[in-house]
VMD Tcl script that draws the C-alpha trace (Angstrom):
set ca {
  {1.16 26.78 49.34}
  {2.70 29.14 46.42}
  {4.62 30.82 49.26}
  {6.06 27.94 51.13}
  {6.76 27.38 47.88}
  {8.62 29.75 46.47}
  {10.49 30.72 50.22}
  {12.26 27.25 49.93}
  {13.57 28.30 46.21}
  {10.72 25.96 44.11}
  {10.10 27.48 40.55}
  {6.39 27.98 41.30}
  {3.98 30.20 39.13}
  {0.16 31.05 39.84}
  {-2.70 31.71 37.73}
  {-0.80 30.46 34.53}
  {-3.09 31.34 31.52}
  {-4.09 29.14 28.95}
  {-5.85 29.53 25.65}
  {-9.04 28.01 27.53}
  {-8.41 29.49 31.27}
  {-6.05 29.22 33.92}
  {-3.95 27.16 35.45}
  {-4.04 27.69 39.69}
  {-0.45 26.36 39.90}
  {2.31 24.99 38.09}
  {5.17 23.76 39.98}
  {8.00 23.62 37.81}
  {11.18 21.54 39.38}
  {14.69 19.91 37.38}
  {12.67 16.41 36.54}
  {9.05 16.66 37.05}
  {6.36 19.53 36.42}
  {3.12 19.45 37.96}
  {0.08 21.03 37.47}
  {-2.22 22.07 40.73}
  {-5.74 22.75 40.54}
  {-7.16 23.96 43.79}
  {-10.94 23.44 44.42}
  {-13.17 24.69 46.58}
  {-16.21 22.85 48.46}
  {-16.04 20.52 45.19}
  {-14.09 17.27 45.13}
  {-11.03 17.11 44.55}
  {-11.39 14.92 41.71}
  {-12.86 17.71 40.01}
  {-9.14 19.23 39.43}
  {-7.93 15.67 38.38}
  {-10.68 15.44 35.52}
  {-9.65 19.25 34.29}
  {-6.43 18.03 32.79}
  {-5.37 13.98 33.35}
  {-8.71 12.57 33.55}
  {-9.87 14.34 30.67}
  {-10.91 12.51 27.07}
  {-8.64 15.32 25.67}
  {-5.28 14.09 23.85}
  {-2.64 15.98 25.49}
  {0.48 16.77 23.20}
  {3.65 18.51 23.88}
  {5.17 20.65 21.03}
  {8.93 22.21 21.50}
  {9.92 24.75 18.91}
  {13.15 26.44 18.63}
  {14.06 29.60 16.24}
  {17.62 30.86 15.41}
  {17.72 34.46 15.42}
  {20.64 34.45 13.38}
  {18.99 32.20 10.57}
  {15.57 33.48 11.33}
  {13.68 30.46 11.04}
  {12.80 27.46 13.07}
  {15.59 25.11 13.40}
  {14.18 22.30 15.06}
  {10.64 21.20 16.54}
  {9.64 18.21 18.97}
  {6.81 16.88 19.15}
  {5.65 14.01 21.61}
  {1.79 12.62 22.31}
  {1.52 11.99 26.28}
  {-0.58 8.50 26.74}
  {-4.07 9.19 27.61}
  {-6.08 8.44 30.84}
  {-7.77 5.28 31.15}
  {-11.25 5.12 30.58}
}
mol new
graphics top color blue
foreach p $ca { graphics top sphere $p radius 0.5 }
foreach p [lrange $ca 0 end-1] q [lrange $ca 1 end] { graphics top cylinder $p $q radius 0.2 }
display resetview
């Protein structure tokens, strides 16, 4: 899949690493990112509970620096809505 991928000109990385583990894929396109767990002989909603099914708050956090002022100059933050229960 990463090479189909990638041969059509996708932004596609493998094996991202995370502070808890790794991330199989991350498809990364103008509007939309997704995140692809592969699984093997387990269900597939095994890969769904790792990240949107989880009871874990997910939170996005942008943070931009000015090397000229050397300091942050502005930071985003923004709370994705959980899963339902």
């Amino acid at each position: 899949m990463y090479v189909v991928l990638r041969s059509i000109g996708v932004n596609v990385n493998g094996e991202v690493k995370t502070h808890d583990g790794r991330i199989d894929m991350v498809v990364d396109l103008p509007t939309d990112i997704y995140i692809v767990e592969f699984k093997l002989d387990r269900p597939a909603a095994e890969a769904m509970e790792q990240y949107a099914l989880s009871k874990k708050r997910i939170t996005l956090i942008g943070i931009s620096f000015s090397s000229a002022k050397r300091t942050i100059v502005e930071e985003l933050v923004e709370e994705l809505p959980q899963a339902a229960e």
